[in-house]
C-alpha angles and dihedrals in degrees: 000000000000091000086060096062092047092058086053096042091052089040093055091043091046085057115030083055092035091118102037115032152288129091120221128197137121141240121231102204099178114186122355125173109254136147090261094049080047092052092038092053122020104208098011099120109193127216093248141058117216077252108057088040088057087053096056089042093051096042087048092051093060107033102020090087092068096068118010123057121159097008129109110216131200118228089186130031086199123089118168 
């Protein structure tokens, strides 16, 4: 349900700024092995590293804009 409102959220922004600038969307990271997932359940061993989830963050930052706007995009099909 709150996804939901996100995806409208990043689709008003998108075109309410499609002429000028900026570009909205939203990442959907799922699960990525950190301390608190660690602590929140014991065992449970996610897709992604803090690591490999920063590069797709960063790459998405400087070249997402080209081809998303509006939109909210999963990185992992995976939550815990």
């Amino acid at each position: 349900r709150n996804r939901g409102n996100n995806s409208y959220l990043c689709q008003l922004l998108a075109e309410e700024y499609k002429n000028t600038g900026p570009a909205f969307n939203a990442l959907a990271l799922g699960a990525v092995q950190t301390e608190m997932l660690s602590e929140a359940f014991p065992g449970f061993q996610a897709p992604q590293t803090p690591k490999e989830i920063a590069a797709h963050i960063l790459q998405f930052a400087l070249e997402g804009q080209q081809f998303f706007n509006g939109k909210i995009i999963p990185l992992a099909n995976t939550t815990p």
